[in-house]
C-alpha positions as CSV (number, residue, x, y, z in Angstrom):
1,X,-46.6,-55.8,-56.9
2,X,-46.2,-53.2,-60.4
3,X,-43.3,-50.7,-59.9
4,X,-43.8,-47.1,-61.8
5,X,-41.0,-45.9,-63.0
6,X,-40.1,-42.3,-63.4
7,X,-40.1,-43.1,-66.9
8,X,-43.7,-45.0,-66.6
9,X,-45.3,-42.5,-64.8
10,X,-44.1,-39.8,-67.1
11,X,-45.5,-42.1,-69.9
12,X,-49.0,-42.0,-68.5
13,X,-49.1,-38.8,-67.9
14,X,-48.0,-37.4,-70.9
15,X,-50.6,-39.7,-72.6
16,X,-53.9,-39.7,-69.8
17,X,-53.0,-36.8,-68.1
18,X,-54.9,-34.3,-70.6
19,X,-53.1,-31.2,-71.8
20,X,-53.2,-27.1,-72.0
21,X,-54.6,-26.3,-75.7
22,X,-53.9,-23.2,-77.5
23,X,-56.2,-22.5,-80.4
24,X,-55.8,-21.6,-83.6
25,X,-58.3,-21.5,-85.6
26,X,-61.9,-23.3,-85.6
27,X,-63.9,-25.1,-88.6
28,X,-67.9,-24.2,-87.5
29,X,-69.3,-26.1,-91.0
30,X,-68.8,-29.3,-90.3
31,X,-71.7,-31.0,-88.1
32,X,-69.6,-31.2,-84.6
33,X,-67.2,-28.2,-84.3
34,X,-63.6,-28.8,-84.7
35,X,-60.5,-26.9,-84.0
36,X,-56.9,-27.0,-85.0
37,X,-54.6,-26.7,-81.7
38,X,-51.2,-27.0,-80.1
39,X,-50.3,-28.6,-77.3
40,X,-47.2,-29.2,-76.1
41,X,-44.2,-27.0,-78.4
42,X,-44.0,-28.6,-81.8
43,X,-47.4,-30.4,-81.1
44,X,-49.6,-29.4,-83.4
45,X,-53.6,-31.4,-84.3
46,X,-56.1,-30.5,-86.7
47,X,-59.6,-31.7,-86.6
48,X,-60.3,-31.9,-83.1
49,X,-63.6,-32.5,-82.4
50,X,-65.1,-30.0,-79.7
51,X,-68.6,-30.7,-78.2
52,X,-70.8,-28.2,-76.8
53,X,-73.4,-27.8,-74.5
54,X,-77.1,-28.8,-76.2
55,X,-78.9,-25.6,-76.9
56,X,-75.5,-23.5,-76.3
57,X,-72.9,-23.3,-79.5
58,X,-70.1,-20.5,-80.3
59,X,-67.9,-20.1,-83.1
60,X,-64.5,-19.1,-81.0
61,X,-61.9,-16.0,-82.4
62,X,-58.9,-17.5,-84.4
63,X,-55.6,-16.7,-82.4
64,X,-53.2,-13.4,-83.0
65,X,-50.1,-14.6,-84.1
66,X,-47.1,-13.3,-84.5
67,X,-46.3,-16.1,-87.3
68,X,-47.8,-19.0,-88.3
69,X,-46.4,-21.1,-85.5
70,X,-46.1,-18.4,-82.8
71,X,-49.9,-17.3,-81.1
72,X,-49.6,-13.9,-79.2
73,X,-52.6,-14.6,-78.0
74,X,-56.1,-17.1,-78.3
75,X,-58.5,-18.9,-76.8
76,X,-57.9,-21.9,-74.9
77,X,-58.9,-25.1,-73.6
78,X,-58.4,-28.3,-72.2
79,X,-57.6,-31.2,-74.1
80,X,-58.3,-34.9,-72.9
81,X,-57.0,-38.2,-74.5
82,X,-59.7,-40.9,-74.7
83,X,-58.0,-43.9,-74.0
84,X,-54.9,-42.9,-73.8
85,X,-54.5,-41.9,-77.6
86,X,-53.1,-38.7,-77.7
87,X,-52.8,-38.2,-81.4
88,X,-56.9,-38.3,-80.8
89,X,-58.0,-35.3,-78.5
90,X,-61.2,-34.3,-77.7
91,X,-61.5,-30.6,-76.2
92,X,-65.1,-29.9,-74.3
93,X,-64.8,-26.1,-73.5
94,X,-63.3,-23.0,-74.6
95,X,-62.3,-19.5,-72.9
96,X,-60.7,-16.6,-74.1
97,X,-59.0,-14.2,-72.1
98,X,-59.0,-10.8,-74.5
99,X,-63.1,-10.9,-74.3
100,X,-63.9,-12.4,-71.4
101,X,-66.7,-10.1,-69.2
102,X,-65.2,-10.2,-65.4
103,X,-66.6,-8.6,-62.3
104,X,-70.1,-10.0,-61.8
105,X,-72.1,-10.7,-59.0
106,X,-72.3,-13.5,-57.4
107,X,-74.9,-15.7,-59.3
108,X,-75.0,-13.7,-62.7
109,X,-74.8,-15.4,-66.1
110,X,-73.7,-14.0,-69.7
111,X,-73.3,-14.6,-73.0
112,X,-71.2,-12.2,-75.0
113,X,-68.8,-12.3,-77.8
114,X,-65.6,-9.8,-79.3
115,X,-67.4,-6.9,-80.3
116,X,-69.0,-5.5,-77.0
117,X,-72.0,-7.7,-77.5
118,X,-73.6,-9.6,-74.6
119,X,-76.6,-10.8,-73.0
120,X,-76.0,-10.4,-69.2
121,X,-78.4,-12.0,-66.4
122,X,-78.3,-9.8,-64.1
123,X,-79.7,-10.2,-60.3
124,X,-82.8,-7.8,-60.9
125,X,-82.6,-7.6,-65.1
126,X,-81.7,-8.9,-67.9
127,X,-79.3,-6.3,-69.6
128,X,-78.9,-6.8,-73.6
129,X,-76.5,-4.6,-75.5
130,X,-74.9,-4.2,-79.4
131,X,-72.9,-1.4,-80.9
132,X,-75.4,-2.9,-84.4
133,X,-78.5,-4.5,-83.6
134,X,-80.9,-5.9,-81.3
135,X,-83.0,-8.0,-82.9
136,X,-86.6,-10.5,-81.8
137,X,-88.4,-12.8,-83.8
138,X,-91.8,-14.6,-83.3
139,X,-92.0,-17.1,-86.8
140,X,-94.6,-19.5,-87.7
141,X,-94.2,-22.5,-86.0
142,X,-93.6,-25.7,-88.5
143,X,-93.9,-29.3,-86.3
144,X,-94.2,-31.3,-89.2
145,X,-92.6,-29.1,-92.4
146,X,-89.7,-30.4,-94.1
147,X,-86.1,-28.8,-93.1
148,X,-83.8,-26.5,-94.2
149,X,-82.1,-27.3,-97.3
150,X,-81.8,-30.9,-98.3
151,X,-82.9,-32.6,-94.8
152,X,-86.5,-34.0,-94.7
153,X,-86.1,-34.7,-91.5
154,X,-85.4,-32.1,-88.8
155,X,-88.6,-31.1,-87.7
156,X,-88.7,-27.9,-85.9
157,X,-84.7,-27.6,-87.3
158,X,-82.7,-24.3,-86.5
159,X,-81.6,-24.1,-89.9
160,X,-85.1,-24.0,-91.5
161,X,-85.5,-20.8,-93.4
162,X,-85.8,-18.1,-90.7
163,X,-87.9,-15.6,-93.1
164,X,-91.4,-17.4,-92.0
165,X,-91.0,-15.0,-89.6
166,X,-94.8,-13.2,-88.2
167,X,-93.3,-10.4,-85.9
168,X,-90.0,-8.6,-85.1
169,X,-88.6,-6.0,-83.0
170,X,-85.0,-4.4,-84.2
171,X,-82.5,-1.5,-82.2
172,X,-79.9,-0.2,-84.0
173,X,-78.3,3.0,-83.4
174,X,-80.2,4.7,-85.6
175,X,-84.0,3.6,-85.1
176,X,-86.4,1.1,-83.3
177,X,-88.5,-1.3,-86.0
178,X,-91.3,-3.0,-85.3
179,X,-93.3,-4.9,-88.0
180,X,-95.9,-7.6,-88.1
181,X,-95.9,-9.6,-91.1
182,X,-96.6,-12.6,-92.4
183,X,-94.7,-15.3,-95.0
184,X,-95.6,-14.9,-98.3
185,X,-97.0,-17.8,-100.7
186,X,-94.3,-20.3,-100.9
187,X,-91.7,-17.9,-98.6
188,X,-89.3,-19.7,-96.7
189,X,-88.8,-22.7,-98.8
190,X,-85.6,-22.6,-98.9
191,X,-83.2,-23.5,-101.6
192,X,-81.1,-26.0,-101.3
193,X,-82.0,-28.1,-104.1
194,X,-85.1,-29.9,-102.4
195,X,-85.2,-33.4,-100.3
196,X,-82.4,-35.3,-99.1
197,X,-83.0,-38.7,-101.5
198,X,-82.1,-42.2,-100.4
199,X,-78.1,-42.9,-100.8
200,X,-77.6,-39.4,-100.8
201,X,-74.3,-37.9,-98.6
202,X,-76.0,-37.8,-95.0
203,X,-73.5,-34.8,-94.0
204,X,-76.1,-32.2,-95.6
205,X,-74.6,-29.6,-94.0
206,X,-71.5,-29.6,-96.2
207,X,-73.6,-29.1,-98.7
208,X,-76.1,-26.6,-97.1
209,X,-76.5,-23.2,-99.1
210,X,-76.1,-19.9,-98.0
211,X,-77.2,-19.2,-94.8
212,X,-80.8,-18.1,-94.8
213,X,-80.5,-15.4,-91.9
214,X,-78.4,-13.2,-94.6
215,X,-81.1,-13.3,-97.2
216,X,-83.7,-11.1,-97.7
217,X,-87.0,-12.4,-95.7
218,X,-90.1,-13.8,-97.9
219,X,-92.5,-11.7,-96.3
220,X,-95.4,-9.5,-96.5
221,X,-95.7,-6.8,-94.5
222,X,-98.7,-6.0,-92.6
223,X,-97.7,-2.7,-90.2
224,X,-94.7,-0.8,-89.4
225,X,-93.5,1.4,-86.8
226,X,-90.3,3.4,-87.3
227,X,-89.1,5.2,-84.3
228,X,-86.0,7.8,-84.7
229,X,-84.5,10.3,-82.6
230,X,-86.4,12.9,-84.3
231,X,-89.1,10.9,-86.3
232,X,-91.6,8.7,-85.6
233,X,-93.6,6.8,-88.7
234,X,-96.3,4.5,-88.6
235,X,-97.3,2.7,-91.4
236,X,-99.8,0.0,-92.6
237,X,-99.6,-2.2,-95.2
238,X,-102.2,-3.5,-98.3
239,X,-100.6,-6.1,-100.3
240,X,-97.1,-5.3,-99.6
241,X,-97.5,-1.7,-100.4
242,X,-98.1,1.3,-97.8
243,X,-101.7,1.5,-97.4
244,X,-102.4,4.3,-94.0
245,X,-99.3,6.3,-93.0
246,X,-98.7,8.8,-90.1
247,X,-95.6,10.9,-89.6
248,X,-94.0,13.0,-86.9
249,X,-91.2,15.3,-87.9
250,X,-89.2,17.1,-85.1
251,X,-87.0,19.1,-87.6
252,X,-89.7,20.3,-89.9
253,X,-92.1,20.2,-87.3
254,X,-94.7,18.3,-89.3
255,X,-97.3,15.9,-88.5
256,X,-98.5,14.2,-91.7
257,X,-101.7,11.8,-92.0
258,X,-102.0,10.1,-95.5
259,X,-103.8,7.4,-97.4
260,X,-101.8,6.2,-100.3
261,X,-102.6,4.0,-103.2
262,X,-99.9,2.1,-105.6
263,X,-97.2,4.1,-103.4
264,X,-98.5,7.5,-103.7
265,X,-100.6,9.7,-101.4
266,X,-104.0,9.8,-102.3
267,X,-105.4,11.6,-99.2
268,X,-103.3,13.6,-97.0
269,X,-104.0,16.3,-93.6
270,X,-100.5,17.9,-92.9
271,X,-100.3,20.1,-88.8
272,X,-96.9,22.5,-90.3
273,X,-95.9,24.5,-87.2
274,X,-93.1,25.8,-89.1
275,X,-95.2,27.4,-91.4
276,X,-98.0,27.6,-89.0
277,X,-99.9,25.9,-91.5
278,X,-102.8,23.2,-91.9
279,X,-103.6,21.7,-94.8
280,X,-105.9,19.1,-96.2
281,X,-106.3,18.0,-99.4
282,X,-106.4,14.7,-102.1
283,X,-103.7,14.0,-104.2
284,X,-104.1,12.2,-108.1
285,X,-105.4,14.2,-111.0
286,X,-107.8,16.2,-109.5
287,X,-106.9,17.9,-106.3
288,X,-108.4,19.1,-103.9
289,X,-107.2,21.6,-101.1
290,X,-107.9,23.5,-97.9
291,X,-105.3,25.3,-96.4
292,X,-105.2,27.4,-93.0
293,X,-101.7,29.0,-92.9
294,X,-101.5,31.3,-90.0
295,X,-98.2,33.4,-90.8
296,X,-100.0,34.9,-94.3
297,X,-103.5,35.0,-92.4
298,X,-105.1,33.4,-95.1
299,X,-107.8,30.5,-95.5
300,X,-107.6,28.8,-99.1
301,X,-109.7,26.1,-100.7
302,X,-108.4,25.2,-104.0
303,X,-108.8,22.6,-107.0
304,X,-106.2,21.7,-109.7
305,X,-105.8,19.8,-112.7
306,X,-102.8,18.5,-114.3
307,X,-100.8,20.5,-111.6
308,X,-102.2,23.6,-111.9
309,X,-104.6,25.5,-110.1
310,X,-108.0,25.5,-111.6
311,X,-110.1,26.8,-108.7
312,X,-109.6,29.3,-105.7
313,X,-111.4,30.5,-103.0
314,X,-109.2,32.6,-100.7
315,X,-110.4,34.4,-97.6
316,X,-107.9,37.1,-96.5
317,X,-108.1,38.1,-92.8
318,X,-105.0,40.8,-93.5
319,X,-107.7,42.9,-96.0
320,X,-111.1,41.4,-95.4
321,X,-111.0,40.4,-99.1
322,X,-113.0,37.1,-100.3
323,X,-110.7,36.6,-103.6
324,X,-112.5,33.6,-106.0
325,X,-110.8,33.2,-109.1
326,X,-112.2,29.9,-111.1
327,X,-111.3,28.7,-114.9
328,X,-114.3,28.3,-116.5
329,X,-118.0,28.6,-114.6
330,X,-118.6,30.1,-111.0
331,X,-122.3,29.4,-109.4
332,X,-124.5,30.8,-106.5
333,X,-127.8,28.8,-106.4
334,X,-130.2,28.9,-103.3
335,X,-131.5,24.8,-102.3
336,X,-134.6,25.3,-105.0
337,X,-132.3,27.0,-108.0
338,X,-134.8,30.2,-107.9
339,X,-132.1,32.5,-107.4
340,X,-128.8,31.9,-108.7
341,X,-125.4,33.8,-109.8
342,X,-123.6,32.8,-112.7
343,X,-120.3,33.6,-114.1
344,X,-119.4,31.9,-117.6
345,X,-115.5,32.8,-117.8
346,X,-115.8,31.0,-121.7
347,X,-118.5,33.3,-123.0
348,X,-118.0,36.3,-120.4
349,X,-121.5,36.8,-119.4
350,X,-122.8,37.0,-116.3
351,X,-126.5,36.6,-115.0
352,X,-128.3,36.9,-111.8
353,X,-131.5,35.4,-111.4
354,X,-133.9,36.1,-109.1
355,X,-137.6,35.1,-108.0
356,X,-139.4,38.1,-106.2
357,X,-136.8,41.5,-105.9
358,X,-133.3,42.2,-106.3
359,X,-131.8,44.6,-103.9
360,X,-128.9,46.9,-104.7
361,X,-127.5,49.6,-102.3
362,X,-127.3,49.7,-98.4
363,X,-129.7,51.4,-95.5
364,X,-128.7,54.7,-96.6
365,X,-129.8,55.0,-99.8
366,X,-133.1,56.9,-100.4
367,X,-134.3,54.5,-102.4
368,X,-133.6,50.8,-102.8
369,X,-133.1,49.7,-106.5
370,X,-135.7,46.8,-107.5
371,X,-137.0,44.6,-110.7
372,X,-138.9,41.9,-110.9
373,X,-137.6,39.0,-112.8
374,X,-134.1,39.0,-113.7
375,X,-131.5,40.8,-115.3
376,X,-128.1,39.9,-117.8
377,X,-125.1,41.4,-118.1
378,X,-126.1,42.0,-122.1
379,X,-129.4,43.8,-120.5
380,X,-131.9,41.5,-121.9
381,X,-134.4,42.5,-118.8
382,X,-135.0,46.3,-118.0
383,X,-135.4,47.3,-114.5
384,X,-139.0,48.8,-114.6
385,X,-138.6,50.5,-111.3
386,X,-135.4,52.3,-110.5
387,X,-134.6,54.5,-107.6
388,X,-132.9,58.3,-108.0
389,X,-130.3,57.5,-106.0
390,X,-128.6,54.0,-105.4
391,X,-125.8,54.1,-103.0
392,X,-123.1,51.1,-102.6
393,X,-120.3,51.0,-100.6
394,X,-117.1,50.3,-102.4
């Protein structure tokens, strides 16, 4: 018959028993997480291994301390001795009091972290909230691709280079994103220094570079949608650069439609309710414009050249006017070219040409004037029948 002792059984518990763990800091680099605790006072272990759920990891909140050796407060855990060994714990999970989420409903399930982020399963919804960003990702799908960094192994590997990415949908306080793209040429190879060779340190991940979520993504966009509180802009893509672009300004109470090439707008219809204004025109050397602006009453069709205007049509519904002012030559042709008006702005002559009679005056003159033939403003062709009184109305 074995007698415990006081002594024994103190023994065996002190050393099987397991223990209360207060953390104070965690390593996340190394390939199985591991944490520096203490125990009981004075006890003190580095390098304790803590394993995780499979397809569930965190990276735990070092402690508040009022000195090095003093924690105010941390998370904690539970520490178990395997075999006895207590200078060899192992710690399985980890809570923290300061961020824990508390009063759910029976059944619910969350994942959260210290900055008011969390992903809560709710009994009828799934509620998802950040004070940054809310972020999805659909990426292309690599079976049999190399890994991230220097690992030729891990097929399908988390740590592949996440910019191979084909859709995404980002909140942030400020806007919604959505974009379809697609990896460009080579994008998301990494760069880690290429395959892992034979003999080389199997621990990769002590050597791994930066991590490739931080980077900038290798991709092309395709189409954009940016959604603000007061702005809304869709946008297409053509070999990385805006292609088809249509805008919605609340403020300035636009609505803009454009076409751009290299960057810059090439076609563009703008709805401007501020200035009660519609405009349509091409942009580049050579513009062209038409312009319905409601507030001045005035329809303008316009042409200019190295910024400047070069030709204008302008229909005033204020005076009834018809205003044309052009730089060099101004025509009137019927379809067959028999009668035609020409203004030459570089020589200053003007001609009228007609086929069969040229009418001058209104319904109350006595007497129409006529020619046959036509007529310059130099007077090359005399009117052979001319009426004693020709009346036109300013």
């Amino acid at each position: 018959m074995h007698r415990a002792t006081p002594r024994d059984s103190s023994f065996r518990g002190y050393v099987s028993g397991g223990a209360r763990a207060e953390l104070h800091e965690a390593d996340d680099t190394k390939q199985v997480q591991e944490l520096k605790i203490t125990m009981m006072k004075g006890e003190t272990r580095e390098a304790v291994e803590h394993s995780q759920n499979y397809g569930f990891t965190g990276y735990p909140v070092k402690a508040d301390k009022e000195s090095e050796d003093i924690i105010k407060k941390c998370a904690e855990g539970f520490a178990k001795f395997m075999g006895g060994n207590r200078s060899s714990p192992i710690i399985d999970n980890l809570d923290d009091r300061r961020f824990r989420c508390r009063n759910f409903d029976e059944g619910e399930v969350a994942m959260y972290d210290d900055q008011q982020q969390k992903v809560h399963i709710m009994r009828k919804r799934i509620y998802t909230r950040s004070p940054f960003m809310i972020m999805q990702r659909v990426i292309k799908d690599e079976k049999e691709e190399d890994g991230h960094g220097r690992d030729p192994k891990a097929s399908r590997d988390q740590k592949k280079d996440e910019s191979k990415r084909l859709s995404m949908i980002a909140l942030t306080p400020e806007v919604i994103l959505l974009e379809r793209t697609k990896p460009k040429d080579g994008g998301g190879s990494g760069g880690g220094g290429g395959k892992q060779q034979p003999g080389e340190d199997d621990d990769y991940q002590n050597d791994e570079p930066e991590k490739e979520y931080k980077k900038d993504p290798e991709v092309e966009l395709l189409s954009q949608g940016v959604f603000g509180e007061k702005n809304v802009t869709l946008t297409t893509f053509r070999k990385g650069k805006p292609h088809l672009m249509f805008d919605m300004d609340e403020d300035a109470e636009l609505i803009s439609l454009m076409t751009l090439r290299e960057g810059r707008p090439k076609v563009e219809f703008k709805l401007d309710g501020e200035a009660g204004e519609i405009t349509w025109g091409t942009k580049g050397d050579s513009n062209l414009t038409f312009e319905m602006n409601d507030l001045t009453k005035r329809i303008t069709i316009q042409t200019e050249k190295g910024g400047r205007p070069q030709n204008v049509i302008e229909l005033d519904t204020n005076t009834g006017a018809i205003n044309i002012t052009v730089e060099k030559k101004f025509y009137l042709r019927d379809e067959n070219s028999q009668n035609s008006f020409e203004l030459d702005a570089d020589s200053g002559r003007i001609t009228i040409k007609v086929q069969n009679r040229l009418l001058l005056g209104d319904e109350n003159a006595n007497r129409r004037a006529a020619y046959e033939g036509s007529i310059t403003s130099s007077g090359d062709r005399i009117i052979g029948d001319v009426s004693n009184k020709v009346y036109i109305t300013p």
